[in-house]
N, C-alpha and C positions, 0 to 999 in steps of 0.2 A: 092093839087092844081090841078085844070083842065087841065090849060091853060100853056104853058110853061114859066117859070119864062121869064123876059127878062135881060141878062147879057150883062155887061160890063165889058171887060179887057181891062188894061188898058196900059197893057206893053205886047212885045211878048212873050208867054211863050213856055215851050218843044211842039215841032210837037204835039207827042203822048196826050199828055194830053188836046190841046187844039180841037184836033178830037172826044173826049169824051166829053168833056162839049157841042160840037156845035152837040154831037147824042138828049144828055139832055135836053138842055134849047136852047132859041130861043135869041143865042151868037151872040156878035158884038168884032172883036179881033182888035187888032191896028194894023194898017199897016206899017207905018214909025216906030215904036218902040221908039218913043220919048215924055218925059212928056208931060201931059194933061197940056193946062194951067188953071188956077182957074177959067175961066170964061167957060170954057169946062166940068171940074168938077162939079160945079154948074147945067149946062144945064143935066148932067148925074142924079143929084139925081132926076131931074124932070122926066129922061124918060126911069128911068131902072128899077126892081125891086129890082136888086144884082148891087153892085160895088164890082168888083177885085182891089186892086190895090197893088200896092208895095210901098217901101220907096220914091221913087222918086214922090208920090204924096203928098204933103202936105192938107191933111183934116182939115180944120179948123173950128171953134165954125159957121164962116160963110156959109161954103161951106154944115157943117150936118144941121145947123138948117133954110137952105132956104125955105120961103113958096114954095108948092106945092111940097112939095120933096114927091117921089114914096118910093124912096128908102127905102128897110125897114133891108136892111145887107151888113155889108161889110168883104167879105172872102180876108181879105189881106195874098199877097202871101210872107212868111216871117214870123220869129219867132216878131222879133222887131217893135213894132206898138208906136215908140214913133211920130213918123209923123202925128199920130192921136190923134184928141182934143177925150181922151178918157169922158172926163165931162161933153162934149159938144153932144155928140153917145150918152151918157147916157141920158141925157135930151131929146134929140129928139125920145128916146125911141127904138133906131136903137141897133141892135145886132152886135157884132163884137167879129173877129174869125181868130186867126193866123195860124202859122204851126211849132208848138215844135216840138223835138227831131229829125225831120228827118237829121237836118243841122249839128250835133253834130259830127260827124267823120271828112265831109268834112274840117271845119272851125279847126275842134285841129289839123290835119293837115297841113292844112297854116299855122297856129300859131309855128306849129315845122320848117318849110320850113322856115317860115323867122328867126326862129333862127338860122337856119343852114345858111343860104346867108347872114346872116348879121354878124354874129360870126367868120366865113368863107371867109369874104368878098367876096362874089360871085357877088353880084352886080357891085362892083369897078371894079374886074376885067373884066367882060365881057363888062363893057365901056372901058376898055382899050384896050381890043384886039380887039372889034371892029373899034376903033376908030386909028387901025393901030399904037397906041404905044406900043404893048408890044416887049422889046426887047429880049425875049430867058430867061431861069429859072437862079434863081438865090438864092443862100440861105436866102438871107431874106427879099426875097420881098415878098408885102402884105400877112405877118404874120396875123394871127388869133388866136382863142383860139380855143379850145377843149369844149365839153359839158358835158364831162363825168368829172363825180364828181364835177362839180358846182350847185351853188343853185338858183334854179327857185323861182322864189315868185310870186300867182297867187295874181290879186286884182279881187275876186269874187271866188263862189265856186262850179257853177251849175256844169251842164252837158258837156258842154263844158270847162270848167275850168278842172276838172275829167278828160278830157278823154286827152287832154292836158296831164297833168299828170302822167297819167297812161303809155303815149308815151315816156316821160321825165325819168320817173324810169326804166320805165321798160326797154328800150330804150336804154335811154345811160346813167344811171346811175347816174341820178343826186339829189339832196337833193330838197323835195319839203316843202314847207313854202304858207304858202295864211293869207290873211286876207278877212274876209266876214261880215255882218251885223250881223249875227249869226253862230254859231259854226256847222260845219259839223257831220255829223251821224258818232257816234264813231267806226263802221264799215270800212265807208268811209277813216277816217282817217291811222287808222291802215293795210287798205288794201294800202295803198300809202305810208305809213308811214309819214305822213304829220305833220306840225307843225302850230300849229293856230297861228296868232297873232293877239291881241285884236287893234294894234296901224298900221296904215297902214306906217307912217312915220320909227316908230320902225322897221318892217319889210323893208323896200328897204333898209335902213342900212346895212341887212344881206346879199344880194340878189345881183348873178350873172347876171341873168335876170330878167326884171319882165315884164311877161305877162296878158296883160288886160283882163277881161271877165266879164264886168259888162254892164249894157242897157245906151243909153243916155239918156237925157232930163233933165231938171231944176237940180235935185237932184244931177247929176254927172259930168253938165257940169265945164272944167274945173277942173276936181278933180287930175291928176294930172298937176299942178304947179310947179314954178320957185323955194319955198321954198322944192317942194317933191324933183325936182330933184336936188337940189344941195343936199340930203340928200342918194340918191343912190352913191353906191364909183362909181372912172372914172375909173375902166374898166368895168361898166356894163351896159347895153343893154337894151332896149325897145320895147316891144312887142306889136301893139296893133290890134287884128282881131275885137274888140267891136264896138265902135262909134267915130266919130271923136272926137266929140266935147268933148270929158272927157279928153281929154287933149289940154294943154296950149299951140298953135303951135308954136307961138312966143317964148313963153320959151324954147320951146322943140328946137328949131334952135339957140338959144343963147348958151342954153346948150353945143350943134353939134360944135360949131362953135369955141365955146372958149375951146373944149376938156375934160368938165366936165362931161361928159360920151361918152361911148365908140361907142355908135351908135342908128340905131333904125330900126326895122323895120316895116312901116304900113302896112296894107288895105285897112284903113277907113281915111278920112279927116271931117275936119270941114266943108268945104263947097263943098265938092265934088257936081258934078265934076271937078271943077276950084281947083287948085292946086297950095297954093304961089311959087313964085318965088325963092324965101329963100330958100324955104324947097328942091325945085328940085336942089338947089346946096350944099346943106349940103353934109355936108363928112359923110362918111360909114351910108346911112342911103338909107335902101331896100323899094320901094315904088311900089304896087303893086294895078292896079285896081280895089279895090273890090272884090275879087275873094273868099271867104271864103266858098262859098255854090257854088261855078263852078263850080262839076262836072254834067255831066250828069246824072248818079243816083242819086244824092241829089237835082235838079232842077227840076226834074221828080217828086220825092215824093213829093216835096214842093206844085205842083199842083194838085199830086193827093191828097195829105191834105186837099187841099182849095176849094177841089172838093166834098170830103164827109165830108166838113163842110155845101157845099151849099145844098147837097143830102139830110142830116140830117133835114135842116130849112125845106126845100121843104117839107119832107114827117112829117112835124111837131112836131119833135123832138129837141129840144136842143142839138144845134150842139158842137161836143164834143172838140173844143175847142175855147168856148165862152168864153169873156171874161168880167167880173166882175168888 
Protein backbone atom coordinates (compact mmCIF):
# COMPACT_ATOMS: atom_id res chain seq x y z
CA UNK A 1 0.00 0.00 0.00
CA UNK A 2 1.04 3.66 -0.80
CA UNK A 3 -0.85 5.50 1.55
CA UNK A 4 -0.81 4.66 5.17
CA UNK A 5 -3.49 2.40 6.25
CA UNK A 6 -5.92 4.32 8.48
CA UNK A 7 -6.20 2.72 12.23
CA UNK A 8 -8.45 2.39 14.75
CA UNK A 9 -7.73 1.37 18.53
CA UNK A 10 -10.12 1.13 20.32
CA UNK A 11 -8.98 0.68 23.89
CA UNK A 12 -5.69 2.31 25.43
CA UNK A 13 -2.88 0.02 24.77
CA UNK A 14 1.20 -0.12 26.38
CA UNK A 15 2.87 3.44 25.82
CA UNK A 16 5.58 1.63 23.82
CA UNK A 17 3.65 -0.16 21.26
CA UNK A 18 1.13 2.47 20.54
CA UNK A 19 4.26 4.95 19.49
CA UNK A 20 5.02 2.18 16.84
CA UNK A 21 1.84 1.71 15.18
CA UNK A 22 1.29 5.86 15.21
CA UNK A 23 5.40 5.66 13.35
CA UNK A 24 3.37 3.08 10.72
CA UNK A 25 -0.05 3.90 10.00
CA UNK A 26 -2.02 7.08 10.10
CA UNK A 27 -3.44 5.91 14.05
CA UNK A 28 -6.39 7.23 15.96
CA UNK A 29 -5.92 5.80 19.77
CA UNK A 30 -8.68 6.24 22.55
CA UNK A 31 -8.46 8.82 24.85
CA UNK A 32 -10.93 8.12 27.86
CA UNK A 33 -10.20 4.17 27.41
CA UNK A 34 -13.65 3.31 27.58
CA UNK A 35 -15.95 0.87 25.24
CA UNK A 36 -16.87 2.25 21.68
CA UNK A 37 -20.63 2.15 21.76
CA UNK A 38 -22.20 0.21 18.70
CA UNK A 39 -23.16 3.06 16.99
CA UNK A 40 -19.42 4.33 17.07
CA UNK A 41 -18.30 0.96 15.95
CA UNK A 42 -20.31 1.06 13.02
CA UNK A 43 -19.13 4.89 12.02
CA UNK A 44 -15.40 3.04 12.43
CA UNK A 45 -16.05 0.28 9.76
CA UNK A 46 -16.90 3.22 7.53
CA UNK A 47 -13.84 5.36 8.14
CA UNK A 48 -10.99 3.09 8.97
CA UNK A 49 -9.12 0.66 6.95
CA UNK A 50 -8.00 -1.64 10.37
CA UNK A 51 -10.05 -1.89 13.62
CA UNK A 52 -8.05 -2.90 16.83
CA UNK A 53 -10.21 -3.84 19.17
CA UNK A 54 -10.49 -5.97 22.44
CA UNK A 55 -13.16 -8.01 24.12
CA UNK A 56 -14.90 -5.27 25.45
CA UNK A 57 -16.07 -4.53 21.87
CA UNK A 58 -18.87 -6.51 20.90
CA UNK A 59 -18.67 -7.00 16.68
CA UNK A 60 -21.67 -8.06 15.57
CA UNK A 61 -23.30 -9.67 12.03
CA UNK A 62 -24.54 -5.73 12.32
CA UNK A 63 -21.75 -3.81 12.94
CA UNK A 64 -19.23 -6.31 10.08
CA UNK A 65 -21.67 -6.20 7.46
CA UNK A 66 -22.62 -2.40 7.48
CA UNK A 67 -22.90 -0.78 4.01
CA UNK A 68 -20.06 1.25 3.13
CA UNK A 69 -17.74 -0.46 5.48
CA UNK A 70 -13.91 0.51 4.55
CA UNK A 71 -12.87 -1.80 6.77
CA UNK A 72 -11.12 -4.60 5.48
CA UNK A 73 -9.23 -6.16 9.12
CA UNK A 74 -9.71 -6.56 12.44
CA UNK A 75 -6.28 -7.07 14.48
CA UNK A 76 -8.07 -7.81 17.84
CA UNK A 77 -5.78 -7.34 20.67
CA UNK A 78 -6.24 -10.81 22.63
CA UNK A 79 -6.09 -14.38 22.19
CA UNK A 80 -10.21 -14.82 22.58
CA UNK A 81 -12.26 -13.43 19.64
CA UNK A 82 -15.48 -14.93 20.93
CA UNK A 83 -16.95 -11.10 21.02
CA UNK A 84 -16.68 -11.42 17.28
CA UNK A 85 -19.50 -12.71 14.74
CA UNK A 86 -16.74 -14.76 13.38
CA UNK A 87 -19.66 -15.98 10.33
CA UNK A 88 -20.63 -12.67 9.95
CA UNK A 89 -16.07 -11.42 9.20
CA UNK A 90 -16.33 -14.26 7.00
CA UNK A 91 -19.09 -13.19 4.91
CA UNK A 92 -18.16 -9.56 4.80
CA UNK A 93 -14.97 -11.00 3.41
CA UNK A 94 -12.93 -9.04 6.41
CA UNK A 95 -9.77 -10.86 7.86
CA UNK A 96 -9.42 -11.37 11.31
CA UNK A 97 -6.26 -11.79 13.63
CA UNK A 98 -5.66 -12.56 17.37
CA UNK A 99 -2.62 -12.73 19.66
CA UNK A 100 -1.82 -16.74 20.82
CA UNK A 101 0.72 -17.75 22.87
CA UNK A 102 2.07 -14.41 24.19
CA UNK A 103 -0.66 -14.47 27.31
CA UNK A 104 0.20 -18.20 28.15
CA UNK A 105 2.65 -17.65 31.34
CA UNK A 106 1.04 -14.46 32.52
CA UNK A 107 -2.65 -16.09 32.81
CA UNK A 108 -1.21 -19.93 34.28
CA UNK A 109 0.11 -17.68 36.84
CA UNK A 110 -3.10 -16.14 37.90
CA UNK A 111 -4.61 -19.26 37.64
CA UNK A 112 -1.92 -20.63 40.37
CA UNK A 113 -2.38 -17.05 42.49
CA UNK A 114 -5.90 -17.67 42.94
CA UNK A 115 -5.33 -21.04 44.02
CA UNK A 116 -3.07 -20.01 46.45
CA UNK A 117 -5.60 -17.03 47.86
CA UNK A 118 -8.31 -19.06 47.67
CA UNK A 119 -7.03 -22.45 49.21
CA UNK A 120 -5.12 -20.13 51.69
CA UNK A 121 -7.78 -18.00 52.24
CA UNK A 122 -5.95 -14.84 51.57
CA UNK A 123 -8.81 -12.88 50.44
CA UNK A 124 -10.84 -13.33 53.72
CA UNK A 125 -8.28 -12.47 55.57
CA UNK A 126 -7.09 -9.35 54.09
CA UNK A 127 -11.02 -8.21 54.47
CA UNK A 128 -10.58 -8.80 57.76
CA UNK A 129 -7.60 -7.08 58.70
CA UNK A 130 -8.35 -4.37 56.79
CA UNK A 131 -11.68 -3.94 58.02
CA UNK A 132 -9.95 -3.68 61.68
CA UNK A 133 -11.37 -7.27 62.83
CA UNK A 134 -8.57 -9.24 63.19
CA UNK A 135 -7.88 -9.92 66.62
CA UNK A 136 -4.20 -11.37 67.04
CA UNK A 137 -3.22 -15.28 65.84
CA UNK A 138 -4.77 -17.84 66.88
CA UNK A 139 -4.49 -21.72 66.22
CA UNK A 140 -7.21 -22.28 64.12
CA UNK A 141 -8.21 -19.38 62.66
CA UNK A 142 -9.04 -19.31 58.88
CA UNK A 143 -7.52 -22.66 58.22
CA UNK A 144 -6.84 -23.69 54.73
CA UNK A 145 -5.43 -26.43 52.93
CA UNK A 146 -2.09 -27.24 51.33
CA UNK A 147 -1.50 -27.92 47.50
CA UNK A 148 0.98 -30.16 47.58
CA UNK A 149 -0.23 -33.55 46.91
CA UNK A 150 -3.84 -32.60 45.72
CA UNK A 151 -5.40 -33.16 42.44
CA UNK A 152 -5.92 -30.48 40.02
CA UNK A 153 -8.32 -31.36 37.19
CA UNK A 154 -7.76 -28.98 34.05
CA UNK A 155 -11.35 -28.55 31.87
CA UNK A 156 -9.33 -27.94 28.47
CA UNK A 157 -5.84 -28.83 27.51
CA UNK A 158 -4.05 -26.04 25.52
CA UNK A 159 -1.21 -23.88 26.26
CA UNK A 160 -2.37 -22.43 29.01
CA UNK A 161 -4.07 -25.34 30.72
CA UNK A 162 -0.04 -26.94 30.31
CA UNK A 163 1.68 -24.47 31.68
CA UNK A 164 -0.84 -24.37 34.50
CA UNK A 165 0.25 -27.62 34.98
CA UNK A 166 3.41 -27.78 34.68
CA UNK A 167 3.44 -24.97 37.73
CA UNK A 168 1.11 -27.48 39.75
CA UNK A 169 3.54 -30.49 39.41
CA UNK A 170 6.32 -29.18 39.17
CA UNK A 171 5.53 -26.63 41.81
CA UNK A 172 3.94 -27.96 44.55
CA UNK A 173 3.55 -31.26 43.70
CA UNK A 174 0.25 -32.08 42.84
CA UNK A 175 -1.60 -34.81 40.72
CA UNK A 176 -2.70 -33.45 37.38
CA UNK A 177 -6.00 -35.02 35.62
CA UNK A 178 -7.79 -32.76 32.52
CA UNK A 179 -10.57 -33.51 30.39
CA UNK A 180 -10.34 -32.07 26.60
CA UNK A 181 -12.32 -32.73 23.39
CA UNK A 182 -9.53 -34.58 22.33
CA UNK A 183 -6.74 -36.47 24.00
CA UNK A 184 -3.41 -34.61 24.59
CA UNK A 185 0.17 -35.44 22.72
CA UNK A 186 1.29 -38.45 24.48
CA UNK A 187 4.51 -36.42 25.12
CA UNK A 188 2.60 -33.86 26.76
CA UNK A 189 1.08 -36.28 28.95
CA UNK A 190 3.86 -38.15 30.31
CA UNK A 191 5.86 -34.92 30.74
CA UNK A 192 3.16 -33.97 33.44
CA UNK A 193 2.24 -37.17 34.20
CA UNK A 194 -1.26 -36.39 33.40
CA UNK A 195 -4.45 -38.30 33.38
CA UNK A 196 -6.99 -37.86 30.57
CA UNK A 197 -10.62 -38.20 31.38
CA UNK A 198 -13.02 -38.86 28.55
CA UNK A 199 -16.13 -37.65 31.14
CA UNK A 200 -15.83 -34.16 32.50
CA UNK A 201 -18.54 -35.08 35.36
CA UNK A 202 -16.36 -38.35 36.08
CA UNK A 203 -13.27 -36.20 36.39
CA UNK A 204 -14.37 -33.21 39.34
CA UNK A 205 -15.49 -36.30 41.19
CA UNK A 206 -11.64 -36.85 41.59
CA UNK A 207 -10.57 -33.34 41.81
CA UNK A 208 -9.12 -30.98 44.67
CA UNK A 209 -9.34 -28.28 42.32
CA UNK A 210 -10.63 -27.68 38.98
CA UNK A 211 -9.25 -25.14 36.96
CA UNK A 212 -10.97 -23.62 33.76
CA UNK A 213 -9.18 -23.16 30.40
CA UNK A 214 -11.49 -23.46 27.85
CA UNK A 215 -12.80 -20.29 25.25
CA UNK A 216 -16.49 -19.02 25.76
CA UNK A 217 -19.33 -18.64 23.42
CA UNK A 218 -22.54 -20.85 22.58
CA UNK A 219 -20.75 -24.20 22.84
CA UNK A 220 -19.41 -23.55 26.56
CA UNK A 221 -21.73 -21.26 27.86
CA UNK A 222 -22.85 -22.51 31.11
CA UNK A 223 -20.71 -25.64 30.92
CA UNK A 224 -20.05 -25.72 34.40
CA UNK A 225 -23.55 -26.15 36.23
CA UNK A 226 -25.57 -26.89 39.33
CA UNK A 227 -25.47 -30.68 38.41
CA UNK A 228 -21.36 -30.36 37.71
CA UNK A 229 -20.98 -28.77 40.82
CA UNK A 230 -22.70 -30.71 43.13
CA UNK A 231 -20.58 -33.62 41.61
CA UNK A 232 -17.20 -31.97 42.77
CA UNK A 233 -16.56 -33.20 46.67
CA UNK A 234 -17.01 -30.02 49.38
CA UNK A 235 -13.57 -29.28 49.95
CA UNK A 236 -12.77 -28.55 46.53
CA UNK A 237 -12.18 -25.24 44.83
CA UNK A 238 -12.91 -23.41 41.46
CA UNK A 239 -10.72 -21.93 39.26
CA UNK A 240 -11.66 -19.90 36.48
CA UNK A 241 -9.02 -17.45 34.48
CA UNK A 242 -11.19 -18.50 30.90
CA UNK A 243 -14.64 -16.73 30.43
CA UNK A 244 -17.31 -16.01 32.48
CA UNK A 245 -19.96 -17.11 30.93
CA UNK A 246 -18.86 -21.15 31.01
CA UNK A 247 -19.96 -21.13 34.28
CA UNK A 248 -23.34 -21.16 35.97
CA UNK A 249 -23.03 -17.92 38.47
CA UNK A 250 -26.04 -18.43 40.14
CA UNK A 251 -25.25 -22.01 40.84
CA UNK A 252 -21.74 -21.22 41.49
CA UNK A 253 -23.11 -18.92 44.57
CA UNK A 254 -25.79 -21.45 45.71
CA UNK A 255 -23.07 -23.88 45.62
CA UNK A 256 -20.73 -20.99 47.97
CA UNK A 257 -23.36 -20.50 49.99
CA UNK A 258 -24.97 -23.75 51.02
CA UNK A 259 -21.15 -25.18 51.64
CA UNK A 260 -21.21 -27.61 48.75
CA UNK A 261 -17.79 -26.62 47.88
CA UNK A 262 -15.10 -25.14 49.36
CA UNK A 263 -14.60 -21.85 47.41
CA UNK A 264 -13.78 -20.30 44.19
CA UNK A 265 -11.60 -18.29 42.72
CA UNK A 266 -12.33 -15.82 39.38
CA UNK A 267 -11.01 -13.38 36.83
CA UNK A 268 -13.54 -13.61 34.53
CA UNK A 269 -17.52 -12.83 35.00
CA UNK A 270 -20.47 -13.38 33.05
CA UNK A 271 -21.21 -9.85 32.55
CA UNK A 272 -18.30 -8.14 33.41
CA UNK A 273 -17.82 -5.33 34.25
CA UNK A 274 -20.93 -5.40 36.63
CA UNK A 275 -20.48 -8.02 39.13
CA UNK A 276 -23.68 -9.66 41.15
CA UNK A 277 -24.26 -8.95 44.31
CA UNK A 278 -24.36 -12.60 45.51
CA UNK A 279 -21.33 -13.29 44.33
CA UNK A 280 -19.36 -10.18 46.11
CA UNK A 281 -20.81 -11.81 49.28
CA UNK A 282 -20.12 -15.33 48.86
CA UNK A 283 -17.89 -16.91 51.38
CA UNK A 284 -14.18 -17.90 50.52
CA UNK A 285 -14.59 -16.88 46.99
CA UNK A 286 -11.24 -14.65 45.36
CA UNK A 287 -12.44 -12.18 42.90
CA UNK A 288 -10.06 -10.50 40.73
CA UNK A 289 -10.38 -7.86 37.84
CA UNK A 290 -9.57 -9.55 34.86
CA UNK A 291 -6.06 -9.58 35.41
CA UNK A 292 -4.78 -12.78 33.48
CA UNK A 293 -2.52 -10.95 30.70
CA UNK A 294 -1.66 -7.87 33.38
CA UNK A 295 1.52 -7.84 33.14
CA UNK A 296 3.54 -5.51 31.41
CA UNK A 297 5.48 -7.95 29.34
CA UNK A 298 2.54 -9.82 28.33
CA UNK A 299 0.36 -6.42 27.39
CA UNK A 300 3.28 -5.38 25.44
CA UNK A 301 3.54 -8.47 23.32
CA UNK A 302 -0.17 -8.64 22.97
CA UNK A 303 0.27 -5.46 20.80
CA UNK A 304 3.28 -6.04 19.26
CA UNK A 305 1.35 -9.38 17.99
CA UNK A 306 -1.58 -7.30 16.68
CA UNK A 307 1.00 -5.01 15.24
CA UNK A 308 2.83 -7.68 12.87
CA UNK A 309 -0.57 -9.08 12.22
CA UNK A 310 -1.42 -5.56 10.70
CA UNK A 311 2.43 -5.17 9.10
CA UNK A 312 1.86 -8.66 7.50
CA UNK A 313 -1.88 -7.53 5.81
CA UNK A 314 -0.12 -4.18 4.84
CA UNK A 315 2.79 -5.64 3.06
CA UNK A 316 0.28 -8.22 1.55
CA UNK A 317 0.89 -11.23 3.17
CA UNK A 318 -1.38 -13.37 5.34
CA UNK A 319 -1.03 -12.30 8.45
CA UNK A 320 0.25 -15.09 10.67
CA UNK A 321 -2.47 -15.18 12.85
CA UNK A 322 -5.56 -15.07 10.68
CA UNK A 323 -8.18 -16.65 11.53
CA UNK A 324 -10.25 -19.30 9.66
Amino acid sequence: MSERPRILVTRKWPDRVEALIAERYDATFSDDDVPLTEAQLVAAMRDYDAICPTITDRLNAGILGVEGRRARIIANYGAGFEHIDMAAARAAGMIVTNTPGVLTDATADLAITLMLMTSRRAGEGERELRAGEWTGWRPTHLLGTSLRGKTLGLVGFGRIAQATAERARFGFGMDIVYFSRRRGAEEDLQRLDARYFASLPDMVEQCDFVSLHIPGGAETRNMIDADLLARMPAHAILINTARGDVVDEDALIDALNDGRIAGAGLDVFAGEPNVSQRLLDAPNCVLLPHLGSATRETREAMGMRALANLDDWREGRVPRDSLE
